[in-house]
Predicted model as a PDB file, atoms N, CA, C, CB and O in Angstrom, pLDDT in the B-factor column:
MODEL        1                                                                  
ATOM      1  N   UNK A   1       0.272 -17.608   9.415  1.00 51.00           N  
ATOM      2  CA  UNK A   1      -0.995 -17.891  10.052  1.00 51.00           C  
ATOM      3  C   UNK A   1      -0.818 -19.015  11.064  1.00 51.00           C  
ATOM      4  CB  UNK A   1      -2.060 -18.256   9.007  1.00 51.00           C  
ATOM      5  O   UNK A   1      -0.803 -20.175  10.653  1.00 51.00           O  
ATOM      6  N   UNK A   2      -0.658 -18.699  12.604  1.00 59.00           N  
ATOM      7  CA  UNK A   2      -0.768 -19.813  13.603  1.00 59.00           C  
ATOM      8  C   UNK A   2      -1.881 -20.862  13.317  1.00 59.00           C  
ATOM      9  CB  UNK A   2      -1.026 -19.213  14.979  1.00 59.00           C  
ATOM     10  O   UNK A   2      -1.660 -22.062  13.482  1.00 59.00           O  
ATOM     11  N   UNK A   3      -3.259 -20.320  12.820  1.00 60.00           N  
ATOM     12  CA  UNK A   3      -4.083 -20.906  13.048  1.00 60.00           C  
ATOM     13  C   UNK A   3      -4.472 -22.527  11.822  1.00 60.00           C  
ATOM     14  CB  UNK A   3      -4.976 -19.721  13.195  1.00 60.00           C  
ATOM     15  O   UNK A   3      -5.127 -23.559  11.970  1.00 60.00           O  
ATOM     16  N   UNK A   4      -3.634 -21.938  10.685  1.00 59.00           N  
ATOM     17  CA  UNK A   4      -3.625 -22.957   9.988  1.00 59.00           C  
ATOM     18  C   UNK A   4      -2.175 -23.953   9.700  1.00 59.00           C  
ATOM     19  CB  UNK A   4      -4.171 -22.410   8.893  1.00 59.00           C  
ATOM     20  O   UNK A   4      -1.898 -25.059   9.234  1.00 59.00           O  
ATOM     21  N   UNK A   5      -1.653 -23.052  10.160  1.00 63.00           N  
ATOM     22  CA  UNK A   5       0.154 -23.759   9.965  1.00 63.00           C  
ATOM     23  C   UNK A   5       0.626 -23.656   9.148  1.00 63.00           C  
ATOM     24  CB  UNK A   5       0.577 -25.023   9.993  1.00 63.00           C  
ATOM     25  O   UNK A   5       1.082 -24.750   8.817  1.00 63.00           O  
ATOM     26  N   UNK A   6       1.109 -22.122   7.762  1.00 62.00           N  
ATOM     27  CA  UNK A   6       1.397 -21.868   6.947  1.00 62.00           C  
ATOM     28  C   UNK A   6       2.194 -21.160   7.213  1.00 62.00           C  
ATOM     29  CB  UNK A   6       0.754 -21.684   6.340  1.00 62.00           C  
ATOM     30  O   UNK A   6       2.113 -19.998   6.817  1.00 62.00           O  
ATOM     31  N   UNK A   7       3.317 -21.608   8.020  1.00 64.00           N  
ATOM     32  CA  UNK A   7       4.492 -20.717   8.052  1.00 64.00           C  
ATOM     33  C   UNK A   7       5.169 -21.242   6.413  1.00 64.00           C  
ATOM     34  CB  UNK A   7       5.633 -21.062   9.667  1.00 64.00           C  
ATOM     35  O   UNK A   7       5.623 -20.271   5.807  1.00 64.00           O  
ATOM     36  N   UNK A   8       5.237 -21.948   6.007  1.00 65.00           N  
ATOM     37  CA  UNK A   8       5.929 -22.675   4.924  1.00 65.00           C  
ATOM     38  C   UNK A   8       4.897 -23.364   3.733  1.00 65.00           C  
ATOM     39  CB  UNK A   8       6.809 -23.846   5.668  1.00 65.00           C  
ATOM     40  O   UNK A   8       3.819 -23.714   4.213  1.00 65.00           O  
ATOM     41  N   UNK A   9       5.053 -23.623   2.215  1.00 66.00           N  
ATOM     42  CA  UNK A   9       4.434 -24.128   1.844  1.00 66.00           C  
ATOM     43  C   UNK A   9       4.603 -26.438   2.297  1.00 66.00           C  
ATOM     44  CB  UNK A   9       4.623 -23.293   0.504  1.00 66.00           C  
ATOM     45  O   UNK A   9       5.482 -27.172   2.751  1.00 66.00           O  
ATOM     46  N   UNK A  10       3.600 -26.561   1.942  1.00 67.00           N  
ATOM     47  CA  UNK A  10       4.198 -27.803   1.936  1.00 67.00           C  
ATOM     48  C   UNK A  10       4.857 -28.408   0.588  1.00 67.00           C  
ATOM     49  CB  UNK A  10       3.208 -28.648   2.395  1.00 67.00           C  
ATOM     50  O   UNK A  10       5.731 -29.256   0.411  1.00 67.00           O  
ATOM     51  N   UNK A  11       4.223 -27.769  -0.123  1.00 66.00           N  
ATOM     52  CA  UNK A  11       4.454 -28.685  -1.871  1.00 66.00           C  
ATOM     53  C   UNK A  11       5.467 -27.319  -2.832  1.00 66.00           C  
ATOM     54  CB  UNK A  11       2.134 -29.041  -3.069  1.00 66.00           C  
ATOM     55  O   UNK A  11       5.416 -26.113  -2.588  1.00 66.00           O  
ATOM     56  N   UNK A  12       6.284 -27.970  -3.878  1.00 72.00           N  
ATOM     57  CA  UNK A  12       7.263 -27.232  -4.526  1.00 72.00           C  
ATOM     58  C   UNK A  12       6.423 -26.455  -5.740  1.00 72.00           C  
ATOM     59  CB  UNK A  12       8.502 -28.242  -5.042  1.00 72.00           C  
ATOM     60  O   UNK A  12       6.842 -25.343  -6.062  1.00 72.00           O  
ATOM     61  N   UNK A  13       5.421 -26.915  -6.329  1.00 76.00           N  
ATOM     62  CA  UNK A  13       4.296 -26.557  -7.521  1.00 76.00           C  
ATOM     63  C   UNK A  13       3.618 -25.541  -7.194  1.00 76.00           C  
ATOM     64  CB  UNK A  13       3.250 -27.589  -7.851  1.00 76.00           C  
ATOM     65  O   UNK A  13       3.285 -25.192  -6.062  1.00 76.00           O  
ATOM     66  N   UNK A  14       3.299 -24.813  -8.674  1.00 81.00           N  
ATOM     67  CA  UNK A  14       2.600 -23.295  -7.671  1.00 81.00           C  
ATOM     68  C   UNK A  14       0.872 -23.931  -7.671  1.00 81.00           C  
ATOM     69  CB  UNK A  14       2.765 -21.078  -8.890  1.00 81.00           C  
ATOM     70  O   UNK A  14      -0.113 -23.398  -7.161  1.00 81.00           O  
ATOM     71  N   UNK A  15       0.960 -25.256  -8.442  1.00 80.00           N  
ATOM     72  CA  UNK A  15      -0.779 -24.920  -8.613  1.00 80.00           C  
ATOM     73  C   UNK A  15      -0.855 -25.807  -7.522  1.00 80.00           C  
ATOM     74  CB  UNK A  15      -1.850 -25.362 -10.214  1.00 80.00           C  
ATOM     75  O   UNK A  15      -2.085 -25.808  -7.478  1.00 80.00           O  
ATOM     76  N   UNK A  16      -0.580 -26.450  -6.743  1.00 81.00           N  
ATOM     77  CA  UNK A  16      -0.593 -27.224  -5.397  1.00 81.00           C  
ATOM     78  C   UNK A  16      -0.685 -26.153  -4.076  1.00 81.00           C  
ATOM     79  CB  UNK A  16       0.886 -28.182  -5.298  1.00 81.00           C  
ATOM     80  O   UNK A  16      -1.561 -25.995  -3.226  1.00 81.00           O  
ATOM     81  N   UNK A  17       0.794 -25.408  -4.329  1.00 79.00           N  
ATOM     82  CA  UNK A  17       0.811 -24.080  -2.962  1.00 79.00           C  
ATOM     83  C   UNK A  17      -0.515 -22.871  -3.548  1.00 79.00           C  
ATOM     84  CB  UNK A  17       2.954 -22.930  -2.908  1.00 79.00           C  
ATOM     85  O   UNK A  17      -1.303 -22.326  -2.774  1.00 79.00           O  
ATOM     86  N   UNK A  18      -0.498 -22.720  -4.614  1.00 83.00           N  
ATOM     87  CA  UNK A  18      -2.042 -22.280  -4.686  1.00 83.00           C  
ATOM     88  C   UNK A  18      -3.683 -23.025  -3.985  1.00 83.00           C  
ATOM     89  CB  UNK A  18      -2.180 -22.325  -6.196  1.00 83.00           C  
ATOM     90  O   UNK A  18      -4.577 -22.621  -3.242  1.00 83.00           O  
ATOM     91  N   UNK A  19      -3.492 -23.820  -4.460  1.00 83.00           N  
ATOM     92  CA  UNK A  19      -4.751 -24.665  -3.670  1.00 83.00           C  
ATOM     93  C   UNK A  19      -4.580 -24.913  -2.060  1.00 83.00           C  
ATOM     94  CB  UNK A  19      -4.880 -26.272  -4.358  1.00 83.00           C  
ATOM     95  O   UNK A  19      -5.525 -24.957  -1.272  1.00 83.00           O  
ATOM     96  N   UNK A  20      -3.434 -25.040  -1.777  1.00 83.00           N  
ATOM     97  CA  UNK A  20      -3.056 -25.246  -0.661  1.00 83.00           C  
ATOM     98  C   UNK A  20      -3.305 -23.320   0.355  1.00 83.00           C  
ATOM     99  CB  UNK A  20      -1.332 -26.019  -0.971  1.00 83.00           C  
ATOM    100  O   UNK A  20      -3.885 -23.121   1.422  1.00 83.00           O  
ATOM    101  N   UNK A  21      -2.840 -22.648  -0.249  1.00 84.00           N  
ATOM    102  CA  UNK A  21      -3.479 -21.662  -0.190  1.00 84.00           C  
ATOM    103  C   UNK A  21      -4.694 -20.713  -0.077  1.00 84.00           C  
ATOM    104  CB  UNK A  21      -3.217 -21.616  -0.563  1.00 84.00           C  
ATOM    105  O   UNK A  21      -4.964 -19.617   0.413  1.00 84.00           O  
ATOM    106  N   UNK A  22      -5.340 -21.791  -0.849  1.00 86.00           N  
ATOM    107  CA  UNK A  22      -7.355 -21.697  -1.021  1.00 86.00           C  
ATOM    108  C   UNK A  22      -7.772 -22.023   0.312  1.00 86.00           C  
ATOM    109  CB  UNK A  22      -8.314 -23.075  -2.245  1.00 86.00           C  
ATOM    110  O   UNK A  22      -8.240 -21.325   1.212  1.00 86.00           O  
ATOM    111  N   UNK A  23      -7.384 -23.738   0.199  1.00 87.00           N  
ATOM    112  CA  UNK A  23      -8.022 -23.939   1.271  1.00 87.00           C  
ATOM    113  C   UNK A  23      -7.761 -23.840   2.645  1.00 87.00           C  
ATOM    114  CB  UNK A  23      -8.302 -24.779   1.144  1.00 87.00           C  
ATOM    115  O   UNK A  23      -8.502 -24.171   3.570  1.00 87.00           O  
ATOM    116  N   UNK A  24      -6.234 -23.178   2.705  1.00 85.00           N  
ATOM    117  CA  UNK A  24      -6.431 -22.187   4.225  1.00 85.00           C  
ATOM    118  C   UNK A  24      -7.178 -20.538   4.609  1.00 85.00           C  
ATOM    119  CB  UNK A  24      -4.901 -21.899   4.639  1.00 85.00           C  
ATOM    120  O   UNK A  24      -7.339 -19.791   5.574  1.00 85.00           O  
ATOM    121  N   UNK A  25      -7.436 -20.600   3.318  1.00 87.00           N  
ATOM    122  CA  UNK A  25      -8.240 -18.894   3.869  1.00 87.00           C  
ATOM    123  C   UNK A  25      -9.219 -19.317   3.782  1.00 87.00           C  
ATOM    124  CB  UNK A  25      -8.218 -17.341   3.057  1.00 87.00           C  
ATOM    125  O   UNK A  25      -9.985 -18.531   4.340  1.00 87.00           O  
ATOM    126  N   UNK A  26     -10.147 -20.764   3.115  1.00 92.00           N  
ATOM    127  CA  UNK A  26     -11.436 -21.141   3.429  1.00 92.00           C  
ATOM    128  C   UNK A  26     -11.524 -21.799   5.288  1.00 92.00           C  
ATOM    129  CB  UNK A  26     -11.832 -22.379   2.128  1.00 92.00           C  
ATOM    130  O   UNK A  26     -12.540 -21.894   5.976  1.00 92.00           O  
ATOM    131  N   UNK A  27     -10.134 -22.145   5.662  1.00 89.00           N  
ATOM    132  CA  UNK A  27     -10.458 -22.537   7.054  1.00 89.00           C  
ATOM    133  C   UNK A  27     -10.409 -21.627   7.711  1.00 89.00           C  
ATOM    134  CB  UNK A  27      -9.780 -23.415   7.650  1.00 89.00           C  
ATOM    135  O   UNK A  27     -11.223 -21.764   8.625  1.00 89.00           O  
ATOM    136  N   UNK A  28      -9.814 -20.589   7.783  1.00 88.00           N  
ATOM    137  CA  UNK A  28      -9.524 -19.608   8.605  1.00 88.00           C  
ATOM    138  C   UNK A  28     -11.068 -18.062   8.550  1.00 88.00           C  
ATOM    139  CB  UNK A  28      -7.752 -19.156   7.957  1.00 88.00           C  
ATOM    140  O   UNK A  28     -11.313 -17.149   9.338  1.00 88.00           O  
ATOM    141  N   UNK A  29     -11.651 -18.440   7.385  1.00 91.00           N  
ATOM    142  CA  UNK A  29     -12.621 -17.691   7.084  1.00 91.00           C  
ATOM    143  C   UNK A  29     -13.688 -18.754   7.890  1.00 91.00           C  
ATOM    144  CB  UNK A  29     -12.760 -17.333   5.410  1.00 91.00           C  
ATOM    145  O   UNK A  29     -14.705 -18.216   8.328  1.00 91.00           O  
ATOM    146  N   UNK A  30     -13.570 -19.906   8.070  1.00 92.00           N  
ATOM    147  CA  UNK A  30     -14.656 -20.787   8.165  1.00 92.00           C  
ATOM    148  C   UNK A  30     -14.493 -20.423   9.912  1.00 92.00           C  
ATOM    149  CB  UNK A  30     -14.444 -22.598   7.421  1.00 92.00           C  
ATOM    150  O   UNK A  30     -15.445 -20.084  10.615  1.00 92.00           O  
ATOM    151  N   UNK A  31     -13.415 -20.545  10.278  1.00 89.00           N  
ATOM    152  CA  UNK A  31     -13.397 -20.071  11.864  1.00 89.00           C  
ATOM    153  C   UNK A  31     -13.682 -19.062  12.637  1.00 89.00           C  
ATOM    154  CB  UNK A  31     -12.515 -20.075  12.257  1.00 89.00           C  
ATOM    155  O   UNK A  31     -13.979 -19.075  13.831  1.00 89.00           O  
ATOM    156  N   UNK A  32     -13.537 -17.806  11.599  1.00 88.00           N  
ATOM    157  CA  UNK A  32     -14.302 -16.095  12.137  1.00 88.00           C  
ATOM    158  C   UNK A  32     -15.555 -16.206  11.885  1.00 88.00           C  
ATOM    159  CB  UNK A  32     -13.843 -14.559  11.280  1.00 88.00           C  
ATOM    160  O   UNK A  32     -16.333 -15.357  12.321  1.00 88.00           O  
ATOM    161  N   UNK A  33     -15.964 -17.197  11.187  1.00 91.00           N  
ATOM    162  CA  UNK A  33     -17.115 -16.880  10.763  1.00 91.00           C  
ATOM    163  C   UNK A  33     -17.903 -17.452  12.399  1.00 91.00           C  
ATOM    164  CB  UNK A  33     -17.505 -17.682   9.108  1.00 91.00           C  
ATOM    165  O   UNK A  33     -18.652 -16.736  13.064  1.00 91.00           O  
ATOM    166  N   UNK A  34     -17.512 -18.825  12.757  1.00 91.00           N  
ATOM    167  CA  UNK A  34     -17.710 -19.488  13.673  1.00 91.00           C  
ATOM    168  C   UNK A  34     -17.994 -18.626  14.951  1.00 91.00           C  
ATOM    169  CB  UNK A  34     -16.716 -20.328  13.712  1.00 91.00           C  
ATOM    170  O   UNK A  34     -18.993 -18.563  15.668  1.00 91.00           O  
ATOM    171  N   UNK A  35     -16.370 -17.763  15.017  1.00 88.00           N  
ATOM    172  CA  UNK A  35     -16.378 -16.985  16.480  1.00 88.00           C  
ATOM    173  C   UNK A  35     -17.520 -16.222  16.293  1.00 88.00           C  
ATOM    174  CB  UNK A  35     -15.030 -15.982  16.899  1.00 88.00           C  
ATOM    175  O   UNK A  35     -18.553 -16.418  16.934  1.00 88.00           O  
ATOM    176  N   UNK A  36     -17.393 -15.386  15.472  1.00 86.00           N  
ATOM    177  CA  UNK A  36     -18.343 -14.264  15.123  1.00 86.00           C  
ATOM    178  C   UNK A  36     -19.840 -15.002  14.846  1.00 86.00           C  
ATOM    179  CB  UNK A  36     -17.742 -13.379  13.686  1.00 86.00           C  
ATOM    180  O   UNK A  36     -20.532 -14.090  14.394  1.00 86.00           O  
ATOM    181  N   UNK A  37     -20.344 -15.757  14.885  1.00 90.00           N  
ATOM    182  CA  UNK A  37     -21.768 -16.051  15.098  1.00 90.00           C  
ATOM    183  C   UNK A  37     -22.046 -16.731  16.622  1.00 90.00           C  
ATOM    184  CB  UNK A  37     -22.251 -17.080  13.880  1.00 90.00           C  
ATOM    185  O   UNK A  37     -23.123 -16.572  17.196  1.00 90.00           O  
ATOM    186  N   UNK A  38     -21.043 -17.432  17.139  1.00 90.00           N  
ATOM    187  CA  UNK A  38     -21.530 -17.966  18.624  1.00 90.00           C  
ATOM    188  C   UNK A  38     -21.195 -16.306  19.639  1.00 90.00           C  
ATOM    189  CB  UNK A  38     -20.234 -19.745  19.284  1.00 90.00           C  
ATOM    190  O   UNK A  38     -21.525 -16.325  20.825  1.00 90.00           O  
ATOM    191  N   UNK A  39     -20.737 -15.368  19.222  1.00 85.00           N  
ATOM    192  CA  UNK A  39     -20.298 -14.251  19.845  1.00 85.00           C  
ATOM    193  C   UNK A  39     -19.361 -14.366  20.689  1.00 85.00           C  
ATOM    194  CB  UNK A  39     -21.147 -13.679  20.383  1.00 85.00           C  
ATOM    195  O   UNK A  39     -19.494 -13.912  21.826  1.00 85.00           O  
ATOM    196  N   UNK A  40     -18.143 -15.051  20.253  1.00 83.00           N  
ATOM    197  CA  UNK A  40     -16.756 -15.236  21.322  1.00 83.00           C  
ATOM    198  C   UNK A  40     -15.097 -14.426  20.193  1.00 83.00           C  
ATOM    199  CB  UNK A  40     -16.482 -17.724  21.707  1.00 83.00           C  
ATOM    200  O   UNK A  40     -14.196 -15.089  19.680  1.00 83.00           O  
ATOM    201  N   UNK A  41     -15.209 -13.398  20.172  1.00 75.00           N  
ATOM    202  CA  UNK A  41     -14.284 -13.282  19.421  1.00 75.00           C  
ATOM    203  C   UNK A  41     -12.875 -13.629  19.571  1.00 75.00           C  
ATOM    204  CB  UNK A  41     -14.379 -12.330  19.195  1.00 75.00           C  
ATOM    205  O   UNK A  41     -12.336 -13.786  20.667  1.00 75.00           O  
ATOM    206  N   UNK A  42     -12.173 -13.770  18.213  1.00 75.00           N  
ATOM    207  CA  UNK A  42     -11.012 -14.555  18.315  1.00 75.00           C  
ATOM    208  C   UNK A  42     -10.028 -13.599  19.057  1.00 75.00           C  
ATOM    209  CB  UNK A  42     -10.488 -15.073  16.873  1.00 75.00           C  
ATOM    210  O   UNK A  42     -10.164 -12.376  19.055  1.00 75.00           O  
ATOM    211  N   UNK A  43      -9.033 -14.262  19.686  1.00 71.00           N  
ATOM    212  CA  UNK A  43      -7.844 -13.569  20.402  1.00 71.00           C  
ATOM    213  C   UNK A  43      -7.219 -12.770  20.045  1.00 71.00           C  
ATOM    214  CB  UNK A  43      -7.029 -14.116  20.700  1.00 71.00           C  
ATOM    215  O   UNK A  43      -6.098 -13.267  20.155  1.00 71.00           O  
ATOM    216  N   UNK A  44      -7.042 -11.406  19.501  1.00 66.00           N  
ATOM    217  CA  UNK A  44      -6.283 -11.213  18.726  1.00 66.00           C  
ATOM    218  C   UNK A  44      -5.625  -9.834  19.544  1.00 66.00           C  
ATOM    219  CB  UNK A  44      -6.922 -11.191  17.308  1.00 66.00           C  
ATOM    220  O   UNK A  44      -4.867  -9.175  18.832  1.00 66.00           O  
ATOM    221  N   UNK A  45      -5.785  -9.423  20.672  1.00 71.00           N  
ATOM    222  CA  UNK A  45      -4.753  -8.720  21.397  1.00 71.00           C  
ATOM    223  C   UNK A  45      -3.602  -9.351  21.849  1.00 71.00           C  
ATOM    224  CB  UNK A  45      -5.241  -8.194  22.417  1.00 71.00           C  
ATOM    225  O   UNK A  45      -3.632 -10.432  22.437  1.00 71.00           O  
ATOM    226  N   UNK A  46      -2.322  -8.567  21.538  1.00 75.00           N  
ATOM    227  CA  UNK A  46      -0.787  -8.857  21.453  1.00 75.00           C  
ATOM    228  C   UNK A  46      -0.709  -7.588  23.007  1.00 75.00           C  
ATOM    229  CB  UNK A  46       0.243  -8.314  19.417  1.00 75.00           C  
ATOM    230  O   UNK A  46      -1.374  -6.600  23.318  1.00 75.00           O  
ATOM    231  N   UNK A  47       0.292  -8.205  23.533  1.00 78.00           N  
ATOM    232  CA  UNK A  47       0.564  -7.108  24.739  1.00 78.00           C  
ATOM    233  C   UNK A  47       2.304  -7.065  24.256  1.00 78.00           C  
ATOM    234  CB  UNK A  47       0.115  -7.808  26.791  1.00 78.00           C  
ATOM    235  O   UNK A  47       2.993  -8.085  24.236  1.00 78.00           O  
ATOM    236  N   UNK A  48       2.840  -5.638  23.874  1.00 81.00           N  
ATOM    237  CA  UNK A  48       4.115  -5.858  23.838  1.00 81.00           C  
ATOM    238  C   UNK A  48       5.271  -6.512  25.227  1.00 81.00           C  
ATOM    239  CB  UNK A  48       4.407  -4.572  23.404  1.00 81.00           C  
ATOM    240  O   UNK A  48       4.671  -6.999  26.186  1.00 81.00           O  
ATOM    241  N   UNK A  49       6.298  -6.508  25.273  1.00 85.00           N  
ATOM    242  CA  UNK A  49       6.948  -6.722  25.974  1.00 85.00           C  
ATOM    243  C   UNK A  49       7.059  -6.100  27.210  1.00 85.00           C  
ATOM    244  CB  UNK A  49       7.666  -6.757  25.454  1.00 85.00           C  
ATOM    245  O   UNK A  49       6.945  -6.757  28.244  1.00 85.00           O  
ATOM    246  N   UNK A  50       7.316  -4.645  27.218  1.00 85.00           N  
ATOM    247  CA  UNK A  50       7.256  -3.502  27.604  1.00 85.00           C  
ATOM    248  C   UNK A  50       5.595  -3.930  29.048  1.00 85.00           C  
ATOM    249  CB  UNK A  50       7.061  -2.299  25.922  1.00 85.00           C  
ATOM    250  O   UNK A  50       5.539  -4.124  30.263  1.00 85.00           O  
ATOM    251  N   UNK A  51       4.775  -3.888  28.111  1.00 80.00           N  
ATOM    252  CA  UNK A  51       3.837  -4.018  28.612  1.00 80.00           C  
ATOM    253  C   UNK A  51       3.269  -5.285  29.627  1.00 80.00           C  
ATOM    254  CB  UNK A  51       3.318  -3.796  27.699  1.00 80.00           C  
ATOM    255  O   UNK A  51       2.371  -5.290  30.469  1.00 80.00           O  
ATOM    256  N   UNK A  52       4.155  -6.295  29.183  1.00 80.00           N  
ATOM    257  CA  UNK A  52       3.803  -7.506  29.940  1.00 80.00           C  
ATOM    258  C   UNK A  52       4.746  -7.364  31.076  1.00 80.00           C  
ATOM    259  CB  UNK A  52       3.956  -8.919  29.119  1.00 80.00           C  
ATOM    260  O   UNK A  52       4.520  -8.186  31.963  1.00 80.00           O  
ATOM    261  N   UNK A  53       5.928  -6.408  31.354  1.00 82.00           N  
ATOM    262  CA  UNK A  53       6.641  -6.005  32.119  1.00 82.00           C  
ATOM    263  C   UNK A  53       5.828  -5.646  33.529  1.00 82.00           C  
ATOM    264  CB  UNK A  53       7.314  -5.022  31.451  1.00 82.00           C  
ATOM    265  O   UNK A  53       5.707  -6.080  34.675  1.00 82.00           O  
ATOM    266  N   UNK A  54       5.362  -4.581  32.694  1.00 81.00           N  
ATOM    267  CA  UNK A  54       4.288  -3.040  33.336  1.00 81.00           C  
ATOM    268  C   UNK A  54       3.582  -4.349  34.303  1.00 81.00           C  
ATOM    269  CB  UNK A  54       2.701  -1.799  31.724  1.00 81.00           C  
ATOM    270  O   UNK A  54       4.020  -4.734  35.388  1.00 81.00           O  
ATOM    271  N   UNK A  55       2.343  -4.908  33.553  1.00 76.00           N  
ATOM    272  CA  UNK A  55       1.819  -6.038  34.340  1.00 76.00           C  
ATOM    273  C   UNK A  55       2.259  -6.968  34.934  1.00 76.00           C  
ATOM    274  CB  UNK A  55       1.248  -6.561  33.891  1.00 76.00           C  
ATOM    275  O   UNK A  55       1.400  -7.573  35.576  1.00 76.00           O  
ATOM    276  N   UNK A  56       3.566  -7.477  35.022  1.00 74.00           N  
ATOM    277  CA  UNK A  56       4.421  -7.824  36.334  1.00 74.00           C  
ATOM    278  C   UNK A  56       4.329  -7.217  37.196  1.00 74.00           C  
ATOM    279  CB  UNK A  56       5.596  -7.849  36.329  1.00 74.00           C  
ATOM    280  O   UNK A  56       3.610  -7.458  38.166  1.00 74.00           O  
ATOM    281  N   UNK A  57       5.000  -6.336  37.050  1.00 65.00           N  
ATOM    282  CA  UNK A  57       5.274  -5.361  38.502  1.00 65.00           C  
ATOM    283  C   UNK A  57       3.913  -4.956  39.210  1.00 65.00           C  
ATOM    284  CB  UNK A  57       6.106  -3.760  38.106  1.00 65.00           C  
ATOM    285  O   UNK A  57       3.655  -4.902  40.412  1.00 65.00           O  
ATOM    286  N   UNK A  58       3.407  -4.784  38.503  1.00 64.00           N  
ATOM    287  CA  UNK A  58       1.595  -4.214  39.422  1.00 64.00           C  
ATOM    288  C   UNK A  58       0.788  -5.404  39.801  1.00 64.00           C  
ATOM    289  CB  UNK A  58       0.239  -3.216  38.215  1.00 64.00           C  
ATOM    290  O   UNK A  58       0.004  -5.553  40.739  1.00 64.00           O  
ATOM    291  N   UNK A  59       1.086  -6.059  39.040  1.00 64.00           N  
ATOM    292  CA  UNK A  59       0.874  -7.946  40.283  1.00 64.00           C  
ATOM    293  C   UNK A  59       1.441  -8.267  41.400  1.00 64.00           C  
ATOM    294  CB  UNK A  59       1.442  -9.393  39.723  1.00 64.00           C  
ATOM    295  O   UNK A  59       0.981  -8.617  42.487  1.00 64.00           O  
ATOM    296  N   UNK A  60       2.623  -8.088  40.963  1.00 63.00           N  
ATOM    297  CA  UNK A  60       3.815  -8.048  42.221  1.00 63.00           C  
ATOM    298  C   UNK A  60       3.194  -7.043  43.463  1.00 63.00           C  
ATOM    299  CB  UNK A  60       5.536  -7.249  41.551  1.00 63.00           C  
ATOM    300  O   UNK A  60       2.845  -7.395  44.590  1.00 63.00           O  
ATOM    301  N   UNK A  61       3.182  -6.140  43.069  1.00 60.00           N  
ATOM    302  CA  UNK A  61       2.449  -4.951  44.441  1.00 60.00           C  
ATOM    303  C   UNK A  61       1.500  -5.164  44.426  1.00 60.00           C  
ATOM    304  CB  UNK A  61       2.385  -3.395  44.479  1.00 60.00           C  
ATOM    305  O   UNK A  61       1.311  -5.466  45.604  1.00 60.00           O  
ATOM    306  N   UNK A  62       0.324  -5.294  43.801  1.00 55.00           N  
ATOM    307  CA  UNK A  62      -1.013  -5.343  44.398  1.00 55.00           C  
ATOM    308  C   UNK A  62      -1.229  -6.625  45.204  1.00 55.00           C  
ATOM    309  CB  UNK A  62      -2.080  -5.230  43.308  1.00 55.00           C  
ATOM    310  O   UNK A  62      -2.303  -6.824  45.772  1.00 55.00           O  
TER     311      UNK A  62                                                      
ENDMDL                                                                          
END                                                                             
């Protein structure tokens, strides 16, 4: 999750990386909830590689 920074736990204990766990799906729930009521939804289109290519080149010419 980019949005909370859980590539890794921080703590070695499961009942710590459990809680620690809680309270990132309470932030990350607390933030859709956010987008989704001011009506700005979160970012969540990926353009592959391929594709960010494609949109080079048709910048380039147009």
């Amino acid at each position: 999750m980019a949005v909370t920074g859980m590539r890794r736990a921080r703590y070695r204990g499961l009942k710590k990386t459990h809680l620690e766990h809680a309270f990132s799906a309470v932030a990350l729930n607390l933030i859709r909830l956010d987008a989704w009521w001011n009506g700005r939804p979160l970012d969540r289109t990926r353009t592959s590689h391929l594709a960010r290519l494609d949109q080079q080149d048709f910048n380039l010419t147009a």
